[in-house]
N, CA, C and O atoms as a Tinker XYZ file with bonds, in Angstrom:
   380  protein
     1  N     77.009000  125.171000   68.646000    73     2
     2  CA    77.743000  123.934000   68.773000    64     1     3
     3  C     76.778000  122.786000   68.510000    63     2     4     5
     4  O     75.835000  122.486000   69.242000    81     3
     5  N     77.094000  122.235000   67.479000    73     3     6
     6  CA    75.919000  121.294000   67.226000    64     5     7
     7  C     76.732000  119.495000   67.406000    63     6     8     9
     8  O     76.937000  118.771000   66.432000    81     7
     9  N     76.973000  119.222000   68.437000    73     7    10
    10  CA    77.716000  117.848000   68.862000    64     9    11
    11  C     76.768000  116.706000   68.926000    63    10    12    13
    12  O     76.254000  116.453000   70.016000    81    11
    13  N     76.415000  115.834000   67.664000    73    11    14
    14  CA    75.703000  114.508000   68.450000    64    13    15
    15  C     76.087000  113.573000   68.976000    63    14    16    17
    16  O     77.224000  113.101000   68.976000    81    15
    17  N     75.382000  113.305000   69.357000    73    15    18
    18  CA    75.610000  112.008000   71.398000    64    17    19
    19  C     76.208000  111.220000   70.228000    63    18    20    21
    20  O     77.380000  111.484000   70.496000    81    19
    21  N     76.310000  110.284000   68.895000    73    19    22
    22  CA    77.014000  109.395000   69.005000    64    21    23
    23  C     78.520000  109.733000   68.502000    63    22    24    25
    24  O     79.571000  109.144000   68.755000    81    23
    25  N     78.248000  110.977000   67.635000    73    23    26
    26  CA    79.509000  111.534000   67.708000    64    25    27
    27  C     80.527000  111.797000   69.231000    63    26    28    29
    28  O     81.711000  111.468000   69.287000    81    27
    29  N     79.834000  112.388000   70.276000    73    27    30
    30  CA    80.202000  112.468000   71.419000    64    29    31
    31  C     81.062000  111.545000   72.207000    63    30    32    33
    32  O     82.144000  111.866000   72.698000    81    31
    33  N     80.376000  110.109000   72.313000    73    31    34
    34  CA    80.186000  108.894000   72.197000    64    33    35
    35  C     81.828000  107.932000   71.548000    63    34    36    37
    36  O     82.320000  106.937000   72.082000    81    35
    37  N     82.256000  108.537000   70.497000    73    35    38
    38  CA    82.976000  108.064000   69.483000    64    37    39
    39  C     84.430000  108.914000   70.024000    63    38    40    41
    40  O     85.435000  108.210000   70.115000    81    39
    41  N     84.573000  110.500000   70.407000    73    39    42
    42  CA    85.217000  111.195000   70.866000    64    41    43
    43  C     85.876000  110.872000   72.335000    63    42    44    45
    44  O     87.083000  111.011000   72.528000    81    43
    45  N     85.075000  110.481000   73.231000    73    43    46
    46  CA    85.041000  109.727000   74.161000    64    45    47
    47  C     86.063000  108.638000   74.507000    63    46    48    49
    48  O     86.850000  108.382000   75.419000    81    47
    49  N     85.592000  108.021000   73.106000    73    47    50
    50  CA    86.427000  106.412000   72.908000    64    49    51
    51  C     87.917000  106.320000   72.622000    63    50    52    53
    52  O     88.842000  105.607000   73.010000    81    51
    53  N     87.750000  107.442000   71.699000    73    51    54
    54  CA    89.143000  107.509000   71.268000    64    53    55
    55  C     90.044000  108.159000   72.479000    63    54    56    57
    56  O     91.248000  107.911000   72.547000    81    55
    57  N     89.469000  108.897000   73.303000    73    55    58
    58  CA    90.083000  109.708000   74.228000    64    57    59
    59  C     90.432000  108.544000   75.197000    63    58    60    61
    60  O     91.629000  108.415000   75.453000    81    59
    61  N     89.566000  107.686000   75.767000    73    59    62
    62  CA    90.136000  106.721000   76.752000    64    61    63
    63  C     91.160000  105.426000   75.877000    63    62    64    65
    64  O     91.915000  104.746000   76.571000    81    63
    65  N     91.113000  105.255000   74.800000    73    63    66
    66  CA    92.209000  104.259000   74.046000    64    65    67
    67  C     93.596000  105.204000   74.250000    63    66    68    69
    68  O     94.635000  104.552000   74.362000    81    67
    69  N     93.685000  106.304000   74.295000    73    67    70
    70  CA    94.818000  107.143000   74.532000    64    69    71
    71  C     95.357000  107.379000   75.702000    63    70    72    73
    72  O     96.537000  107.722000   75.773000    81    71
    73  N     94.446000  107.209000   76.993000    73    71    74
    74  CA    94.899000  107.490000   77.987000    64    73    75
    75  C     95.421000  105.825000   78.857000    63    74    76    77
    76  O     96.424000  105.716000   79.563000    81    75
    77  N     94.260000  104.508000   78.490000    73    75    78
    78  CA    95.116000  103.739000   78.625000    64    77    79
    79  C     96.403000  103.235000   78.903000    63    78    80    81
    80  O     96.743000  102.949000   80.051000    81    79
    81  N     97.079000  103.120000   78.004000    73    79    82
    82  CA    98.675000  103.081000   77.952000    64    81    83
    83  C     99.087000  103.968000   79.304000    63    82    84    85
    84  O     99.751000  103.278000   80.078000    81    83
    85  N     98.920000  104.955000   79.648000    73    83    86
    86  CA    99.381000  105.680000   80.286000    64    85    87
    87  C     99.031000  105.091000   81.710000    63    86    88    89
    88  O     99.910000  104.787000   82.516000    81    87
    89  N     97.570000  104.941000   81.976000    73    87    90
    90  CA    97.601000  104.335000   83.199000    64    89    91
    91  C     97.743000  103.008000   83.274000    63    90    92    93
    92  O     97.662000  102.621000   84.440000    81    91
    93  N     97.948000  102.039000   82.388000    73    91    94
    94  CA    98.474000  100.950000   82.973000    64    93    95
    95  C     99.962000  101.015000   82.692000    63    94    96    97
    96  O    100.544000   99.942000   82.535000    81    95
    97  N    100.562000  102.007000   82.621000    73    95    98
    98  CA   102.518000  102.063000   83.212000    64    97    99
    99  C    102.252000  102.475000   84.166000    63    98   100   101
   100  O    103.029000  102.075000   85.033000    81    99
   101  N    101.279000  103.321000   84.641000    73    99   102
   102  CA   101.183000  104.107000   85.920000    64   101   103
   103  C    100.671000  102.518000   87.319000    63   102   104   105
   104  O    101.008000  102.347000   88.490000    81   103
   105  N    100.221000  102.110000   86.848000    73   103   106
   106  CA    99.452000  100.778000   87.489000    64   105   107
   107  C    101.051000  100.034000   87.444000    63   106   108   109
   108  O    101.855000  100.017000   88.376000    81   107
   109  N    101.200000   99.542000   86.311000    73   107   110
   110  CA   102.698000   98.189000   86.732000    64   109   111
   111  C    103.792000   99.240000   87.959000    63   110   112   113
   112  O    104.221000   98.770000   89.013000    81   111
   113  N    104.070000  100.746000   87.462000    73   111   114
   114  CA   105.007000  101.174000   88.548000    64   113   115
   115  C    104.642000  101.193000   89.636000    63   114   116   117
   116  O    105.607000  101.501000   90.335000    81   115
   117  N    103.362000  100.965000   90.506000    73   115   118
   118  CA   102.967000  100.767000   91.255000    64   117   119
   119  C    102.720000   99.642000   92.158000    63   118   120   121
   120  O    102.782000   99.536000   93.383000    81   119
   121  N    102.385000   98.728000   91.094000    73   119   122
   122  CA   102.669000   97.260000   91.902000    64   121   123
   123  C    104.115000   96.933000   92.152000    63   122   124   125
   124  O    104.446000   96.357000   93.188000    81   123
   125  N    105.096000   97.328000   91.117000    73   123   126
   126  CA   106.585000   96.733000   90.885000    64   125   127
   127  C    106.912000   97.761000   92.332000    63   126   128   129
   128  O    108.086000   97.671000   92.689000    81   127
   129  N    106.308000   98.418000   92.931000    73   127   130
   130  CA   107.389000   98.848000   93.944000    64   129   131
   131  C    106.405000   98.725000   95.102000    63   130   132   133
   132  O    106.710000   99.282000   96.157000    81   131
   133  N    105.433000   98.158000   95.031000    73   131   134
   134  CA   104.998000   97.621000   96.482000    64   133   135
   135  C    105.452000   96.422000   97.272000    63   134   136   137
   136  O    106.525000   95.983000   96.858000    81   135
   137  N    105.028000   95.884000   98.112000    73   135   138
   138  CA   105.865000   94.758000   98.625000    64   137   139
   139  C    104.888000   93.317000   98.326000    63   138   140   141
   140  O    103.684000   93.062000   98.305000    81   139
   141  N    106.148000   92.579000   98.118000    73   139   142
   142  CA   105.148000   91.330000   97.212000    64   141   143
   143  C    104.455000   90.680000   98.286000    63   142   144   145
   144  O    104.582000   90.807000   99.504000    81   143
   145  N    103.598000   89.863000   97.507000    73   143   146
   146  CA   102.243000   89.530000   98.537000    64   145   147
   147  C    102.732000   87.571000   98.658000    63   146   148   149
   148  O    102.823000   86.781000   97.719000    81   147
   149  N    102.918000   87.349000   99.895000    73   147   150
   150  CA   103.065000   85.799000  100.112000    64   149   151
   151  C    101.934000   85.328000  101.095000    63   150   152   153
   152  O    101.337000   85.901000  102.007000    81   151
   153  N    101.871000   84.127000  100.586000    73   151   154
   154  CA   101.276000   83.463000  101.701000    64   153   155
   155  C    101.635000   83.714000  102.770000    63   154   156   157
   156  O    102.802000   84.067000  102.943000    81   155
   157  N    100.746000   83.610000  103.821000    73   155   158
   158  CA   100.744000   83.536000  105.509000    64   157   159
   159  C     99.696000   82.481000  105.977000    63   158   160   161
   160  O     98.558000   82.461000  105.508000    81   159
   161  N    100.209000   81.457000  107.084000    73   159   162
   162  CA    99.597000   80.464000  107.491000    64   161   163
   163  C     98.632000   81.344000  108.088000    63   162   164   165
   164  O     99.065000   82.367000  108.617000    81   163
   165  N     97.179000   81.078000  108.093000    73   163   166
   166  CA    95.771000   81.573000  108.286000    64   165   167
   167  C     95.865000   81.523000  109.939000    63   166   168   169
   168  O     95.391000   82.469000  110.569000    81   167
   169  N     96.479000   80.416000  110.635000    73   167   170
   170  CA    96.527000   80.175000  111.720000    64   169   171
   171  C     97.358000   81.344000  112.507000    63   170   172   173
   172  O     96.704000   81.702000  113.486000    81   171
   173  N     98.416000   81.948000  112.403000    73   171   174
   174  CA    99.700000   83.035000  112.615000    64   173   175
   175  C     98.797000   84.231000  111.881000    63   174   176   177
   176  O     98.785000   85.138000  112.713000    81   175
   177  N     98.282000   84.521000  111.092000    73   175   178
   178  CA    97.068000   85.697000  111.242000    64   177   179
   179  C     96.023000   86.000000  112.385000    63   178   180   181
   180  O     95.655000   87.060000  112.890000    81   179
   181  N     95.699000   84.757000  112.596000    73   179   182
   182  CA    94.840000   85.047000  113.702000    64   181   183
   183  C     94.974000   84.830000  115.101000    63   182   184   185
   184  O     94.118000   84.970000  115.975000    81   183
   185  N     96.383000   84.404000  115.217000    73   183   186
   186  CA    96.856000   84.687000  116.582000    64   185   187
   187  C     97.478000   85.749000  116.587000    63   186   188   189
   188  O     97.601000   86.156000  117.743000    81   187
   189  N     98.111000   86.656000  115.561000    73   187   190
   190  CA    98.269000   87.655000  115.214000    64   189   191
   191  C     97.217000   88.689000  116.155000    63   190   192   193
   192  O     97.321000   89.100000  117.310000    81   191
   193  N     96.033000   88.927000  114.960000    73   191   194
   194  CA    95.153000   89.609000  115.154000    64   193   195
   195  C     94.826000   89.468000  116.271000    63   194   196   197
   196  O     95.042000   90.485000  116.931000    81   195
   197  N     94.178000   88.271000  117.092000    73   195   198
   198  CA    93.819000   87.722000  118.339000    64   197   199
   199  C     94.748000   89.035000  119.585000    63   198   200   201
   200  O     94.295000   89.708000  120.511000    81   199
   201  N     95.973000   88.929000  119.080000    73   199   202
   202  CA    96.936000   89.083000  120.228000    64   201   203
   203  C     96.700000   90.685000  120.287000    63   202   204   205
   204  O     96.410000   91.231000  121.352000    81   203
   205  N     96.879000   91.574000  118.783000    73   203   206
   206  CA    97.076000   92.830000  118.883000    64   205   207
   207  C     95.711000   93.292000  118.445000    63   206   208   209
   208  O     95.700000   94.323000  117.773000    81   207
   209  N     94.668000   92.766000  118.682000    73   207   210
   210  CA    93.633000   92.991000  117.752000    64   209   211
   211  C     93.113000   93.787000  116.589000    63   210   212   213
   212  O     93.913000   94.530000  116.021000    81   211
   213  N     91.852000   93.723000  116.156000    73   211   214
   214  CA    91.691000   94.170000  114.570000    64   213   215
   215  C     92.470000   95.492000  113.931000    63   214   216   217
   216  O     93.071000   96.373000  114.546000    81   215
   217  N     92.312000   95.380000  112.829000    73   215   218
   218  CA    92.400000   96.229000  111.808000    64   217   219
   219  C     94.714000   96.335000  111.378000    63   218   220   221
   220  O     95.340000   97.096000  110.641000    81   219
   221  N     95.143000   95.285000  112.204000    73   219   222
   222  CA    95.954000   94.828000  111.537000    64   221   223
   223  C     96.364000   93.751000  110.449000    63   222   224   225
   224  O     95.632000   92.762000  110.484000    81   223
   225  N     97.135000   93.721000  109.711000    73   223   226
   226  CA    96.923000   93.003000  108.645000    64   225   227
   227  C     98.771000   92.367000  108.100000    63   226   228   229
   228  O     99.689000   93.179000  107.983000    81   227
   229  N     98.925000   91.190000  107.900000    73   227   230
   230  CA   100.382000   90.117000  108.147000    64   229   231
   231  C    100.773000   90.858000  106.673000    63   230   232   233
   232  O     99.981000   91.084000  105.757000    81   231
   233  N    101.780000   91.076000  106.696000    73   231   234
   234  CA   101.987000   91.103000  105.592000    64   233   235
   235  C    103.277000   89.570000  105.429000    63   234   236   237
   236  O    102.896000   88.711000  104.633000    81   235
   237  N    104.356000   89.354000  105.978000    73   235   238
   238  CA   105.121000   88.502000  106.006000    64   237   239
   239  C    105.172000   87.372000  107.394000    63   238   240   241
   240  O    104.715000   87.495000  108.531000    81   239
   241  N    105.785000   86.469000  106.866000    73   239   242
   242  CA   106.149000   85.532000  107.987000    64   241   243
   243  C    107.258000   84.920000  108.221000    63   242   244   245
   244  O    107.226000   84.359000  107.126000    81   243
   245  N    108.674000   84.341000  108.898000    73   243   246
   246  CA   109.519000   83.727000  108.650000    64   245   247
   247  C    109.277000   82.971000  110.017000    63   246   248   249
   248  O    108.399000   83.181000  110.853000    81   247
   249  N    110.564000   81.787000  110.019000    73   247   250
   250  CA   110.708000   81.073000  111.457000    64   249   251
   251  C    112.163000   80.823000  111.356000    63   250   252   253
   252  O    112.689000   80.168000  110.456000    81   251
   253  N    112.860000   81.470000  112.477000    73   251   254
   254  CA   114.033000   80.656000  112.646000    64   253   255
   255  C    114.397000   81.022000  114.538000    63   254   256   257
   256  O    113.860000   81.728000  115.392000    81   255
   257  N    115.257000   80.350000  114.510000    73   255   258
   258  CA   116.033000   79.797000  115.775000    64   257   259
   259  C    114.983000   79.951000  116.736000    63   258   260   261
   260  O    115.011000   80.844000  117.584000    81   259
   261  N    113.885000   78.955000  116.616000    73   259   262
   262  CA   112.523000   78.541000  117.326000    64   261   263
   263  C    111.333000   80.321000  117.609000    63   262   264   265
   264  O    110.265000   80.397000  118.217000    81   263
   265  N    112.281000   81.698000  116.735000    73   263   266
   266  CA   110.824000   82.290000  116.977000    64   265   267
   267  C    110.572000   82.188000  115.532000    63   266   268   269
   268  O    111.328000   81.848000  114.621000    81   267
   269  N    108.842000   82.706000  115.522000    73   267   270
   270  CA   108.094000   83.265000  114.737000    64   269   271
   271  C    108.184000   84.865000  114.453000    63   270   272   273
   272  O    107.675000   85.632000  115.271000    81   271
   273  N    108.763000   85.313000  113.417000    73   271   274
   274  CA   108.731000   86.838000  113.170000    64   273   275
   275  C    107.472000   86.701000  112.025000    63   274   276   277
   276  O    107.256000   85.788000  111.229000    81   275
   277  N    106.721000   87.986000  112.262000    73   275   278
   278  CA   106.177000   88.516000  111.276000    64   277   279
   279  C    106.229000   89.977000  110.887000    63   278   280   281
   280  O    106.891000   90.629000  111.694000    81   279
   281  N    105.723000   90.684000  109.885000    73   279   282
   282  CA   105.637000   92.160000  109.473000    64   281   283
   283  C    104.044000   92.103000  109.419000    63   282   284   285
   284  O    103.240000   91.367000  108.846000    81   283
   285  N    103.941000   93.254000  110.307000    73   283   286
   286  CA   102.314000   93.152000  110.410000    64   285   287
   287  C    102.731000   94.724000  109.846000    63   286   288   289
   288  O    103.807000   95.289000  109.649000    81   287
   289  N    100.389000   95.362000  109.604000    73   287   290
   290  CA   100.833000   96.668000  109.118000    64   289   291
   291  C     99.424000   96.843000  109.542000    63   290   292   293
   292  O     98.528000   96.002000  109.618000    81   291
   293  N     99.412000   98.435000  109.869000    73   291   294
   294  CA    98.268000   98.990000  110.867000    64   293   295
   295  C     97.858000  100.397000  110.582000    63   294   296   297
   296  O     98.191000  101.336000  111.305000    81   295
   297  N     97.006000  100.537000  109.334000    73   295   298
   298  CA    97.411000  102.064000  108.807000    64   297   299
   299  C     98.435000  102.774000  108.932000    63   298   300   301
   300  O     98.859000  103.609000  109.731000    81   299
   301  N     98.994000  101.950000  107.322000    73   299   302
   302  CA   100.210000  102.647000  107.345000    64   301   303
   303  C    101.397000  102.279000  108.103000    63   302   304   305
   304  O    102.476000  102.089000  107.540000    81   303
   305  N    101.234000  102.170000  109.374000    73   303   306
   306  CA   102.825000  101.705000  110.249000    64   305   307
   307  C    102.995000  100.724000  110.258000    63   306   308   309
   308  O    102.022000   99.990000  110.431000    81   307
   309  N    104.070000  100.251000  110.111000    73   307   310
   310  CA   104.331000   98.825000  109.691000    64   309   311
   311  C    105.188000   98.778000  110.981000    63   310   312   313
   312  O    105.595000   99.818000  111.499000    81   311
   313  N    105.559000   97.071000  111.688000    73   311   314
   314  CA   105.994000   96.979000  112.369000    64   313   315
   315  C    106.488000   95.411000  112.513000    63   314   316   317
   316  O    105.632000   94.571000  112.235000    81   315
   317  N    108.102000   94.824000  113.020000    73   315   318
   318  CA   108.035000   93.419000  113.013000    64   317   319
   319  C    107.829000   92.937000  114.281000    63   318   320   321
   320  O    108.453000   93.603000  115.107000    81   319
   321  N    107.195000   92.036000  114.754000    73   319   322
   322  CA   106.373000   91.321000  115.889000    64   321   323
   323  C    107.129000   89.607000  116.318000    63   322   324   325
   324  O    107.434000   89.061000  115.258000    81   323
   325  N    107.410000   88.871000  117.322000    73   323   326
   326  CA   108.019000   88.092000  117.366000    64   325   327
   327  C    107.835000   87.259000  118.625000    63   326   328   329
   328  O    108.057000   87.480000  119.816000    81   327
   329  N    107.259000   86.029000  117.818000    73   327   330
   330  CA   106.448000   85.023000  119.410000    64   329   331
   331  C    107.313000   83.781000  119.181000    63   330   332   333
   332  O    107.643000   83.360000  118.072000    81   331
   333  N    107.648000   83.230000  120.396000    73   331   334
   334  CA   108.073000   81.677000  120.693000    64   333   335
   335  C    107.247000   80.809000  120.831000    63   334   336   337
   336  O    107.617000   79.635000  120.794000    81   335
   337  N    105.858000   81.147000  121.036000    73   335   338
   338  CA   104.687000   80.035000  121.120000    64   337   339
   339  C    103.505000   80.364000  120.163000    63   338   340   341
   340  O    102.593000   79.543000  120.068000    81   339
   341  N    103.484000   81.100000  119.708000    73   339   342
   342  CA   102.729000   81.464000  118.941000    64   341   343
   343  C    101.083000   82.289000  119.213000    63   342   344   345
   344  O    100.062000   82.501000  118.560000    81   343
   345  N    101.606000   82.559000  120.582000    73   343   346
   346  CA   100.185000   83.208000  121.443000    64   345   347
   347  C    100.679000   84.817000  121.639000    63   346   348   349
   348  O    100.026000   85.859000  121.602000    81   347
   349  N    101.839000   84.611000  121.820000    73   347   350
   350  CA   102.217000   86.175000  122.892000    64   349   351
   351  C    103.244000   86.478000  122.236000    63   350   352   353
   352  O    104.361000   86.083000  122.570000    81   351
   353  N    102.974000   87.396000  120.963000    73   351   354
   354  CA   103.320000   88.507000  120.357000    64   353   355
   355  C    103.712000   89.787000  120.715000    63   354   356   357
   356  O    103.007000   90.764000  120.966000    81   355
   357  N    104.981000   89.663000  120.708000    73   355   358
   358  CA   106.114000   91.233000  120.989000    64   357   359
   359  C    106.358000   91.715000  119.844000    63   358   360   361
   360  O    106.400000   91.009000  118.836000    81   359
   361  N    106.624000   93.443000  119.842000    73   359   362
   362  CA   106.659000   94.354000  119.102000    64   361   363
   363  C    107.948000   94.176000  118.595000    63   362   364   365
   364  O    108.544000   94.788000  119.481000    81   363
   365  N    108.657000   93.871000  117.983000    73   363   366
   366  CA   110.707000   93.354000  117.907000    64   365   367
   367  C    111.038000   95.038000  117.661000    63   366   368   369
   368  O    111.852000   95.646000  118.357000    81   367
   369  N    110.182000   95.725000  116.440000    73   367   370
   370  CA   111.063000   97.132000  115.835000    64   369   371
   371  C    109.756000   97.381000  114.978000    63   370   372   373
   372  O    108.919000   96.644000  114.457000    81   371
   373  N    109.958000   98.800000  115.068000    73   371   374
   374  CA   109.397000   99.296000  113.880000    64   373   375
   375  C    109.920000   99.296000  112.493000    63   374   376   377
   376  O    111.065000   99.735000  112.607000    81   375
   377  N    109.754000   99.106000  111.573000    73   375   378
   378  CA   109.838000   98.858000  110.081000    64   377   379
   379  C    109.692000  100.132000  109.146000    63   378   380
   380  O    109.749000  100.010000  107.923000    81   379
């Protein structure tokens, strides 16, 4: 087998221009079905975190009829959370 490195090199190239295409459909179906990413006031993160501490992470926020809901997520389990003052965070449901 007599293969030279820039031949090698060249084989290579063509092989990843082919596989391309493939993983970036594999990449867009992946983002298109995750959950979209919004802002969250920095402040409601960290009374968040503060309350249930680390290694959770906001994914959403809304406000109506004076509470604060959010969707927090905690390896994997996701869960919606719901304060009237913005200190003392209850578990509302799992998600």
């Amino acid at each position: 087998m007599n293969v030279k490195r820039r031949d090698f090199f060249k084989g290579c190239a063509a092989g990843c221009v082919l596989l391309l295409p493939g993983m970036a459909s594999a990449a867009k179906g992946w983002n298109a079905s995750s959950m979209p990413v919004s802002k969250t006031d920095p402040y409601i993160k960290k009374s968040i975190k503060a309350s249930f501490g680390g290694g959770f992470s906001v994914q959403t926020h809304t406000r109506s009829n004076g509470l604060t809901y959010a969707d927090i997520e905690h390896f994997g389990t996701r869960y919606r959370v719901a304060s009237a003052n913005l200190l003392d965070w209850k578990i509302v449901s799992p998600l």
